[in-house]
C-alpha positions in Angstrom: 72.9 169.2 143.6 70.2 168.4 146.2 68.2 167.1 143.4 70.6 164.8 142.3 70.6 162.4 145.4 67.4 160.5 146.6 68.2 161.8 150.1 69.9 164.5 151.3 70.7 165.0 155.0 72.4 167.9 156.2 73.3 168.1 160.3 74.6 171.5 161.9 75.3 170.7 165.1 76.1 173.6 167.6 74.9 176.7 165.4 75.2 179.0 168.5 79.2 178.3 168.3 79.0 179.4 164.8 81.2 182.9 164.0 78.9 183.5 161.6 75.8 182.4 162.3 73.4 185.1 160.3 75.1 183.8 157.5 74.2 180.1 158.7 70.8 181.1 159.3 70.4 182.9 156.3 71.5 179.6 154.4 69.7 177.5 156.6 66.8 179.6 155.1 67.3 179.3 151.3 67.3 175.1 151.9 64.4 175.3 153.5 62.8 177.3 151.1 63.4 175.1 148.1 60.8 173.0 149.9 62.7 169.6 148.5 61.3 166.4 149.7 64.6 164.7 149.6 66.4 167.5 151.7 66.4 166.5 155.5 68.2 169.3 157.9 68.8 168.8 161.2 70.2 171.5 163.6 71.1 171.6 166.8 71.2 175.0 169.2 71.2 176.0 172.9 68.7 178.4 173.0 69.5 181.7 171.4 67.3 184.5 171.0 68.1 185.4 167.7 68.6 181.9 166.7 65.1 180.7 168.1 63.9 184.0 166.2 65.3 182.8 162.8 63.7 179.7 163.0 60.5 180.2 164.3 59.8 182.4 161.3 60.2 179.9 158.8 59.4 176.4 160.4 56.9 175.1 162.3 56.5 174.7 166.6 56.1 171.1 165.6 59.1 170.8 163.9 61.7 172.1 167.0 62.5 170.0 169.7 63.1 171.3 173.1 65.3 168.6 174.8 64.1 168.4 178.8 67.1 167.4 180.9 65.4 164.1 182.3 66.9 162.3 178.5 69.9 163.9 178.8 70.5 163.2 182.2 70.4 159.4 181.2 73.2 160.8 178.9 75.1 162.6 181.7 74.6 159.2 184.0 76.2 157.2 181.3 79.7 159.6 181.1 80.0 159.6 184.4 79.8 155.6 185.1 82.6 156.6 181.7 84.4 158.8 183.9 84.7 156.5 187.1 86.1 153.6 184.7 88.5 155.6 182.7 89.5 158.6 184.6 92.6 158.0 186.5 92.2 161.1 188.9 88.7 159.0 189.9 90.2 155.9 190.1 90.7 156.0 193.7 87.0 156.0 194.2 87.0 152.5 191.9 84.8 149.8 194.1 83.7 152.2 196.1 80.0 152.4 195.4 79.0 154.5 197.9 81.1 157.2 197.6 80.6 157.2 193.9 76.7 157.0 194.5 77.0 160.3 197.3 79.0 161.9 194.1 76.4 161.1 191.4 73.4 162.1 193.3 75.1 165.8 193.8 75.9 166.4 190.3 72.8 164.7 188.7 70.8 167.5 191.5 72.7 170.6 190.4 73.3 169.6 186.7 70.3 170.8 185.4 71.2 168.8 182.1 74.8 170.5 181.8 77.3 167.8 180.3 79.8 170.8 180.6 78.9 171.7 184.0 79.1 168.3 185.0 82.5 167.6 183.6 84.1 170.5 185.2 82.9 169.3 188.7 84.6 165.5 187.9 87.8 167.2 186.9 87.6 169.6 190.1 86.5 166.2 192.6 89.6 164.5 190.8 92.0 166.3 193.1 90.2 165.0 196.5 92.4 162.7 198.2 90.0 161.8 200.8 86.2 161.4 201.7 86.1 164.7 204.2 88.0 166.5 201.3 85.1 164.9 198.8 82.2 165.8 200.7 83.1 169.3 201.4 83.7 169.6 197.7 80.2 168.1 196.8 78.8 170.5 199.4 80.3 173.6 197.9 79.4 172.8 194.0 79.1 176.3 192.0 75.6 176.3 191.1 76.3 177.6 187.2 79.2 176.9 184.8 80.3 181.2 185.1 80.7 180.0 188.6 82.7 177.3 187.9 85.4 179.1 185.6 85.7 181.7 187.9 86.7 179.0 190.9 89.1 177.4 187.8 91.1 181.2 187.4 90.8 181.6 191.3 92.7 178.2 192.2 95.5 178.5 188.8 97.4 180.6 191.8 100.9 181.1 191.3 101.0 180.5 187.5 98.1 183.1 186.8 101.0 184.7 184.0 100.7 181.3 182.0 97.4 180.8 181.6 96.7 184.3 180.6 99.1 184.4 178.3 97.7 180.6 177.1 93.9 181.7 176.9 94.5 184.8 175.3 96.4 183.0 172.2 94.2 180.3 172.5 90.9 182.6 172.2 91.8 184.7 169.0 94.7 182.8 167.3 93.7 182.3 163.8 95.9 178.6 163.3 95.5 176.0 165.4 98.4 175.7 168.2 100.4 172.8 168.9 101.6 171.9 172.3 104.7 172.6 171.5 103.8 176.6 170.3 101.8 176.5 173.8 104.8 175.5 175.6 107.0 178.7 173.8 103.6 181.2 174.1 104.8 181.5 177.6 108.4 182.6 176.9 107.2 185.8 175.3 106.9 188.8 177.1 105.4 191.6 175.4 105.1 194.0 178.3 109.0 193.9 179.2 110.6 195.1 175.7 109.4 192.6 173.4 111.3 189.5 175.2 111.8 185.7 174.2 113.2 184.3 177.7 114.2 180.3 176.2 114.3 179.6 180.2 111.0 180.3 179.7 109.9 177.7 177.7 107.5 175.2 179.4 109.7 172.2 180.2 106.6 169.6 178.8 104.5 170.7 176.6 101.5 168.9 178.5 101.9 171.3 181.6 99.1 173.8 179.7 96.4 171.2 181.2 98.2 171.3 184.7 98.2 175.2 184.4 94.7 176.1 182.8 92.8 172.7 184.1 89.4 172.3 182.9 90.0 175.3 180.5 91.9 173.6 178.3 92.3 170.5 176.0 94.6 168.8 173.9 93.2 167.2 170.6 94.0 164.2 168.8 97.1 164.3 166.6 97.0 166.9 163.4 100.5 165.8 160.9 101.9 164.4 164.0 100.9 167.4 166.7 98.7 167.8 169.2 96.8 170.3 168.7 95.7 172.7 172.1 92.1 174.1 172.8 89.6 175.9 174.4 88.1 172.8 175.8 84.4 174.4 175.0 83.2 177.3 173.5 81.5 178.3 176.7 84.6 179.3 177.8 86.1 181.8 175.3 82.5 182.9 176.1 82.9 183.6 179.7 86.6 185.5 179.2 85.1 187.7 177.2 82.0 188.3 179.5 84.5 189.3 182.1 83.8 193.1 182.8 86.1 195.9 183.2 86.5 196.2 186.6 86.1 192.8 187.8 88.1 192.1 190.9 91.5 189.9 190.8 92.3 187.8 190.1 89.3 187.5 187.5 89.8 190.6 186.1 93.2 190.2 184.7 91.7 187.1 182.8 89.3 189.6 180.8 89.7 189.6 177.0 89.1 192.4 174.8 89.2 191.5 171.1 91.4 194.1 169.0 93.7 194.6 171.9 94.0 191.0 172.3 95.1 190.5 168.6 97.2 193.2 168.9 99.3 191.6 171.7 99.1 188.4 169.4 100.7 190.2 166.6 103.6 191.7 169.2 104.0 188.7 170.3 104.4 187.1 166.7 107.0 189.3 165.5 109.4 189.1 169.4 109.3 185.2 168.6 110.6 185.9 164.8 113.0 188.4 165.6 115.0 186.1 168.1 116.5 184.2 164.6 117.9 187.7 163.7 120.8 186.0 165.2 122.3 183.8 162.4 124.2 181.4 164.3 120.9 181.2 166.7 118.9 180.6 163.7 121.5 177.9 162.9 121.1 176.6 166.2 117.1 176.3 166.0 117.6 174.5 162.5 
């Protein structure tokens, strides 16, 4: 098909999120290999070892890119001066040049090029209700985005239950989840006898954000729901780094794959066998 177009441009963007990316790679390959004048690819990677491996052995040093963090900092300075105009957790700090100049010249030192890192730290400095509050945030920044998640599990507090019931779904659910599902994930216990508590039921939906923070993030509109997320891959990342052993509260966040879809599937069939009732299932239609 290549052949058929004058130009052909192909973008991957993120290959080290990809599932399966020796199967990407592998693909990537055979492309490149037609050696087609009209084909452009374009891919786009943190650094990987076996990614940076792949494509070393079949294209040239001068053909990969290895973007420094002064350009993307120019990047990283233009969401923020986003983030002070549209963020209404910041707006507080609206006219205020100097603090927001005091905030910009901690996060643009301790960034090192992280967009995620960055955001994380706006969403955390969005709960300061004054300058001493502020400042002693901006003094105490986690140098690394591990850092930062673990201070994110630390401070969820008294509804540790939700979110680790929330983060576990959202990690290895194989649909997408609505806010509404989110908002009923809660109201199964597994542990207890396979229970469906309805008083358990998150009274709005949009409470997963006040319960997993930065973690999270709710999507535009998919057939008229909004669909909830990992807000970056870096974070199903880090729950499953989490080591057996880790002390609490971080270590009842860790995630272990088959055991994790095993509690899924439990928890799939206690939701379905609460319309074994007929004049409940009435009720729910």
């Amino acid at each position: 098909m290549v052949v058929e177009f004058p130009e052909t441009y192909i973008v991957l963007d993120a290959l080290d999120e990809c599932d399966d990316r020796g199967k990407t790679l592998d693909i990537i390959w055979r492309l490149e290999s037609l050696k087609s004048k009209n084909l452009h690819i374009l891919v786009a990677s943190r650094k990987e070892a076996d990614i940076e491996r792949s494509i070393m052995s079949f294209l040239s040093a001068g053909l990969c890119v290895d973007l420094q963090a002064a350009p993307v900092d120019e990047d990283i300075r233009s969401y923020v001066s986003y983030r002070w105009s549209n963020d209404k957790n910041l707006e507080r700090w609206k006219g205020k040049p100097e603090i927001q100049a005091e905030v910009e010249a901690a996060l643009f030192k301790r960034s090192n090029g992280m967009f995620r890192w960055t955001a994380c730290q706006l969403d955390a400095l969005g709960s300061c209700l004054t300058r001493a509050k502020l400042r002693k945030a901006l003094q105490n920044l986690p140098p690394t985005l591990a850092e930062t998640y673990e201070r994110i599990l630390v401070s969820i507090g008294p509804n540790a239950d939700y979110a680790q019931q929330i983060l576990r779904w959202l990690t290895f659910s194989k649909e997408p989840l609505s806010t509404e599902q989110i908002a009923e994930v809660v109201a199964i216990d597994v542990d207890n006898g396979g229970v469906f508590d309805e008083d358990g039921i998150l009274e709005s939906p949009n409470d997963v954000l006040t319960i997993c923070s930065s973690l999270v993030a709710i999507t535009k509109p998919r057939r008229n729901r909004r669909i909830v997320s990992l807000a970056h891959y870096s974070v199903q990342e880090y729950l499953l780094s989490i080591p057996m052993g880790a002390p609490s509260p971080i270590g009842s966040y860790r995630i272990e794959s088959s055991e994790t879809n095993a509690f899924i599937a439990q928890g799939c069939l206690v939701y379905l066998l609460r319309f074994q009732d007929p004049e409940k299932l009435l009720t729910e239609k």
